[in-house]
C-alpha positions as CSV (number, residue, x, y, z in Angstrom):
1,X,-129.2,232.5,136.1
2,X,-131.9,230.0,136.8
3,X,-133.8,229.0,133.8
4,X,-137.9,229.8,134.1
5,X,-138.3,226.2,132.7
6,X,-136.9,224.5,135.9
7,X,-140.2,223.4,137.4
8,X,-142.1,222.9,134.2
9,X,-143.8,219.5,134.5
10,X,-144.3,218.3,130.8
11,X,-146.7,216.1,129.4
12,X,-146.8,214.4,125.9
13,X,-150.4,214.3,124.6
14,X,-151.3,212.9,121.1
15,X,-148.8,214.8,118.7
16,X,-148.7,217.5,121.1
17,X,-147.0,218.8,123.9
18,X,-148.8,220.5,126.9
19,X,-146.6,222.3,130.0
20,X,-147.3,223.7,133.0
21,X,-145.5,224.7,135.9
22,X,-145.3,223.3,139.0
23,X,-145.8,226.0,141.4
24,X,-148.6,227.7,139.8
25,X,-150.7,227.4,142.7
26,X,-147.7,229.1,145.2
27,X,-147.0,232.1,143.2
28,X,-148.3,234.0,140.1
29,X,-147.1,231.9,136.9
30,X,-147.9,234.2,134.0
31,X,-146.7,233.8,130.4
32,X,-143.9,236.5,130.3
33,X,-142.6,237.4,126.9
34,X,-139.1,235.9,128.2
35,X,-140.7,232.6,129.2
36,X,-143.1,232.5,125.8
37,X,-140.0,232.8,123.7
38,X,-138.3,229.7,126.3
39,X,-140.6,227.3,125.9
40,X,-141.4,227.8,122.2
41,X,-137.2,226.6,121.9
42,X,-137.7,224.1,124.4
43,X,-140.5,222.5,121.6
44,X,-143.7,223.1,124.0
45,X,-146.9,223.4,121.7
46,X,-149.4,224.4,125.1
47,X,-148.8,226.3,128.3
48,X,-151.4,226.4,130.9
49,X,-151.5,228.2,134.0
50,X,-153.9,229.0,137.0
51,X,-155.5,232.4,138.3
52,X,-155.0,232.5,142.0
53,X,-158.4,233.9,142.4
54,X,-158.5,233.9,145.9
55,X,-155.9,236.4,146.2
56,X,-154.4,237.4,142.9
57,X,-157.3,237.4,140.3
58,X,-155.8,238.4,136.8
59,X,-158.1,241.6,135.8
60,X,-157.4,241.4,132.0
61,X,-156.9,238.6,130.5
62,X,-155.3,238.2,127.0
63,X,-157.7,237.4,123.9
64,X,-155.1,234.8,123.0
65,X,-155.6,232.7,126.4
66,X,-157.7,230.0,126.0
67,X,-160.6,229.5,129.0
68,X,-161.5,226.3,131.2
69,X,-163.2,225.8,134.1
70,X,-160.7,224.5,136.9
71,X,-161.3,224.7,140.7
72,X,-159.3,224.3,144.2
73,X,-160.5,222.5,147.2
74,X,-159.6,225.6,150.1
75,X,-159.6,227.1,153.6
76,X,-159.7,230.6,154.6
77,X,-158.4,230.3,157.8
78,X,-158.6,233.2,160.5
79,X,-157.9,231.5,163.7
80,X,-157.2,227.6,165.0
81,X,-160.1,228.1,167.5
82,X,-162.4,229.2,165.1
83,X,-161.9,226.5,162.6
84,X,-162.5,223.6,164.9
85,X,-165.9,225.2,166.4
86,X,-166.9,225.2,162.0
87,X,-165.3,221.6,161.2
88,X,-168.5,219.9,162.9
89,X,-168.6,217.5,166.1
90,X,-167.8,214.1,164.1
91,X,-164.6,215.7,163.1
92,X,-163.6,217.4,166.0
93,X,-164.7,213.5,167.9
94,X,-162.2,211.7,165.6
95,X,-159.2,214.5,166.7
96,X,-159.8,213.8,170.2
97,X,-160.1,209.8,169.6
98,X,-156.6,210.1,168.4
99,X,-155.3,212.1,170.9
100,X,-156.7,209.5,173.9
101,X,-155.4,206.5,171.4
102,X,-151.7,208.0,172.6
103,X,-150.6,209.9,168.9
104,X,-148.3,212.9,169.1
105,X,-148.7,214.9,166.5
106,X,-145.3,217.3,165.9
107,X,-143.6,219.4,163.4
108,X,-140.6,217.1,162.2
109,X,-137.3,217.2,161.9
110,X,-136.3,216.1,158.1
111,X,-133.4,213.7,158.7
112,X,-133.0,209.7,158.2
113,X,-135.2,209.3,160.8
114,X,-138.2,210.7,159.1
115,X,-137.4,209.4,155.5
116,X,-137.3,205.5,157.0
117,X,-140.6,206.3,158.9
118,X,-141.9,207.8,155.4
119,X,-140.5,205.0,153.3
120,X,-142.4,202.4,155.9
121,X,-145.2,204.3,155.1
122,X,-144.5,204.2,151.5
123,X,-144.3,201.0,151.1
124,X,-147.2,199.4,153.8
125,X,-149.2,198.7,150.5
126,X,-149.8,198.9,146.7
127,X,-153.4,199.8,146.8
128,X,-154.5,203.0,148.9
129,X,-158.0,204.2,148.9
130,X,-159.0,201.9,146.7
131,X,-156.4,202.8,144.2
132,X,-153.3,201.9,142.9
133,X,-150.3,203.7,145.4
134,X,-147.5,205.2,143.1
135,X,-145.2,206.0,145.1
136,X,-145.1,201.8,146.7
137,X,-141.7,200.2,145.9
138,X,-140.0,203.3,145.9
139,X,-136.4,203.2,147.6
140,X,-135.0,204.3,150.8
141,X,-132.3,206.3,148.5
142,X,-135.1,207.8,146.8
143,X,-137.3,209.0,149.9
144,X,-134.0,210.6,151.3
145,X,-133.3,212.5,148.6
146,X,-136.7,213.7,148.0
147,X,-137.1,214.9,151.7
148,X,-133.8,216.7,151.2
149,X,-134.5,219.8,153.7
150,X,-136.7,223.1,152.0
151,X,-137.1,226.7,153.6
152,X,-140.6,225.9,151.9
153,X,-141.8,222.9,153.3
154,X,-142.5,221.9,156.8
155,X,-142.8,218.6,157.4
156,X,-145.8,217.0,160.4
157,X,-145.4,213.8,162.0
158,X,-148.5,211.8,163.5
159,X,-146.0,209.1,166.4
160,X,-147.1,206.2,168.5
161,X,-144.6,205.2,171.0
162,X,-142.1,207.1,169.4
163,X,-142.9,205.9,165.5
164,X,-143.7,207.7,162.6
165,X,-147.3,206.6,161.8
166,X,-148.1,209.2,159.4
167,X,-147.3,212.3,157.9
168,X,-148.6,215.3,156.4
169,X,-146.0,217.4,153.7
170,X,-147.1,221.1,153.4
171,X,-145.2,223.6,150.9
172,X,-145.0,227.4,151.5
173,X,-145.8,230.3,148.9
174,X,-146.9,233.7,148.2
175,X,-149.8,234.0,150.7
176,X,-150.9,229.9,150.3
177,X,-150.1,227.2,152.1
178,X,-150.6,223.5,150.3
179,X,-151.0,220.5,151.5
180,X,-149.1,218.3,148.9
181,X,-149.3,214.7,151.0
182,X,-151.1,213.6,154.0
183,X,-150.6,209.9,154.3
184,X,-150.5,207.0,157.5
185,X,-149.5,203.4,158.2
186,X,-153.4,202.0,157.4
187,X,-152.9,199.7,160.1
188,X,-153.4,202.1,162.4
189,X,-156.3,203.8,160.6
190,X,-158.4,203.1,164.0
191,X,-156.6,205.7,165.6
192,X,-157.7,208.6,163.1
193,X,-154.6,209.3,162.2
194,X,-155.5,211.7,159.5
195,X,-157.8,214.4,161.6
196,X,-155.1,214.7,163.8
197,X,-152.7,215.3,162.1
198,X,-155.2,217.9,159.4
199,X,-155.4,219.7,163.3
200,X,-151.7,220.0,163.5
201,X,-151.2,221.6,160.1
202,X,-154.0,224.0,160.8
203,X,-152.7,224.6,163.6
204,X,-149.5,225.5,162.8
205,X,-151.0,227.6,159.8
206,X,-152.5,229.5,162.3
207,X,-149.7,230.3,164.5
208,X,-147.9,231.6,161.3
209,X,-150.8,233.7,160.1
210,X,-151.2,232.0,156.8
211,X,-154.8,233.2,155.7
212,X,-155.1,230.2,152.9
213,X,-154.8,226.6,153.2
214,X,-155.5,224.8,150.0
215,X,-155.3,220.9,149.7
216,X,-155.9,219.7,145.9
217,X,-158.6,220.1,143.4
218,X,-162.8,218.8,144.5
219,X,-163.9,216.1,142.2
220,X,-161.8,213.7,141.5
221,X,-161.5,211.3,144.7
222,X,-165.0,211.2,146.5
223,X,-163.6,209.7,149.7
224,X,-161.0,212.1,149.2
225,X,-163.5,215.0,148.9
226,X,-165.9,213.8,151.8
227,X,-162.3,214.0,153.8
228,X,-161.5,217.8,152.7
229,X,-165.3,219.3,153.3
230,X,-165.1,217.3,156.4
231,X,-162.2,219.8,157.2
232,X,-163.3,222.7,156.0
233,X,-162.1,222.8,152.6
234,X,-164.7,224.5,150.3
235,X,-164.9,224.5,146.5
236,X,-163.1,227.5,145.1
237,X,-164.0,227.3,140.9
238,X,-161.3,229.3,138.7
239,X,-159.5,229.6,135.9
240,X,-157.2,227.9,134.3
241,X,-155.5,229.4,130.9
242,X,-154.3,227.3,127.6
243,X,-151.8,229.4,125.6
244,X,-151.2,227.8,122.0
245,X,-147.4,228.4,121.5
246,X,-147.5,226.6,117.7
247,X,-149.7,225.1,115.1
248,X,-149.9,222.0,116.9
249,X,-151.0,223.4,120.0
250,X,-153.4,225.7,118.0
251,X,-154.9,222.4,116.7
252,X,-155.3,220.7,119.4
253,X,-156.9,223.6,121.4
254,X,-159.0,224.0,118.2
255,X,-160.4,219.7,118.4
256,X,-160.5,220.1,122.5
257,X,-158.1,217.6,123.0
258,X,-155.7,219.9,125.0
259,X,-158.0,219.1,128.8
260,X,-157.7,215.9,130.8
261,X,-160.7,213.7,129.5
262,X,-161.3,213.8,133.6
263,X,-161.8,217.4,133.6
264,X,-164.1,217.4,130.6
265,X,-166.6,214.8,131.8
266,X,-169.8,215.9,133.4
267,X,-169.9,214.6,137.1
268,X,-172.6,212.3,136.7
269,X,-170.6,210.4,134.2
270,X,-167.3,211.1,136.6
271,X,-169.3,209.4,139.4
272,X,-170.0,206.2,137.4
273,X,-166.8,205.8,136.0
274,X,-165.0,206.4,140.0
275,X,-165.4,202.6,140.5
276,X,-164.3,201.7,136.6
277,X,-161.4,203.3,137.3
278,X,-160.3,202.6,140.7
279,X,-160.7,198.2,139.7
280,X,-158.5,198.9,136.4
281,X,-155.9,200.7,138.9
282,X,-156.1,198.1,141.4
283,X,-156.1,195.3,138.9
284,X,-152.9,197.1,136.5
285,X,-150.7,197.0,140.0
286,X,-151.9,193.2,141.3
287,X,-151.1,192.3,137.6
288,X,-147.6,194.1,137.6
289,X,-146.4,192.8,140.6
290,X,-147.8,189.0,140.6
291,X,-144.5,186.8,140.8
292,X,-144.0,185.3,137.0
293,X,-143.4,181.5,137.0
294,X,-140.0,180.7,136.6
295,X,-138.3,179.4,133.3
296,X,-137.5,175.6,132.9
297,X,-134.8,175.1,130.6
């Protein structure tokens, strides 16, 4: 039997340590009895976990769960038609530029094909969007084994004379669809490479009848946002849930240091620090990967 730890993603804060699991926003995670008793042996102080408000809203709520404001960038989606007459005539401009500029978009078949076109991708540059790229320098090896086939996942290819220019990854789950990447060669960022293939996932949505399309959180990348309202994407806030599983975690909960200091700030102060932040990313990777001076002996 599986254990219900699996796809915990665990994070060691101060002198505690705060878990959450990573499909939380695919299916209802709730703190089980079984899984309490789990993760107090595996030596987890905090568990926090979503309410899928949009189609699962929790109606009573332990006393013991801890509140925070939390929210999901989101698309209710009834028909392909009906969402390009809402995303606005810039957007549905940039879809058609691509599609004159010669791009194919195309669901894609995961092979060693697709993992060299995402590993060219991968590794065009260090800095994207102004910020530093984590997943540049990352191996062919890597990429293949990561893009190992899902029943979950469905994979969209933006091509230009028969490359892979960009990608969008989308994962499956209980009545949610989620865009977890959507990335191109910036080189080609003339050819809107992103709208089209945002089209093609919606698209595709559509033809399955999934009725919710969520891509990330609103509020923490303003490019990024201006992107995802672009799109249709609206700000959904809910709730996300700390559970104190020890005296640490009570602790922590008790001196507020269990939140990301990102999701704590007010946004005016989030919108002056975007620009702090994105120059000590850029300048942390240019650093890293500056060639040292070599050694004379």
């Amino acid at each position: 039997m599986k254990s219900k730890t699996e796809t915990l993603n665990v994070r060691k804060r101060f002198f505690f340590a705060i878990a959450s699991d990573s499909r939380e926003h695919l299916q209802n995670i709730l703190p089980t009895d079984e899984l309490v008793k789990e993760l107090k042996s595996g030596g987890i102080d905090i568990f926090t976990f979503l309410e899928r408000k949009w189609c699962c809203p929790i109606a009573n709520p332990s006393k013991t769960w801890v509140k925070a404001e939390d929210n999901v960038a989101i698309l209710h989606l009834t028909s392909y038609d009906e969402w390009l007459k809402n995303i606005g005539k810039k957007t549905r401009n940039m879809i058609r530029k691509s599609e004159k500029g010669g791009v194919r978009t195309d669901v894609a078949k995961v092979d060693d094909k697709l993992a060299e076109g995402v590993w060219k991708i991968f590794n065009e540059s260090p800095v994207r969007q102004g910020r530093a790229f984590p997943h540049y320098g990352v191996s062919l090896e890597t990429v293949k084994k990561n893009l190992m086939p899902l029943t979950s996942s469905t994979y969209i290819g933006a091509f230009f004379e028969n490359e892979l220019i960009g990608f969008i990854q989308m994962l499956h789950g209980d009545r949610l669809t989620m865009i977890s990447q959507l990335l191109s060669l910036q080189k080609y960022r003339d050819k809107a490479l992103n709208n089209a293939l945002m089209a093609k996932a919606v698209e595709v949505c559509a033809k399955d009848s999934i009725e919710w399309v969520m891509y990330g959180r609103i509020g923490n990348h303003p490019s990024l946002d201006i992107f995802k309202e672009s799109n249709g994407f609206t700000k959904l806030s809910l709730t996300r849930y700390f559970l104190p599983l020890s005296a640490k975690g009570r602790l922590a909960i008790r001196l507020r240091i269990h939140r990301e200091l990102k999701d704590t700030l007010p946004p005016s102060i989030k919108k002056l620090l975007f620009p702090v932040y994105s120059w000590a990313s850029r300048t942390k990777t240019r650093i890293k990967l500056k060639p040292r001076p070599k050694q004379t002996t």
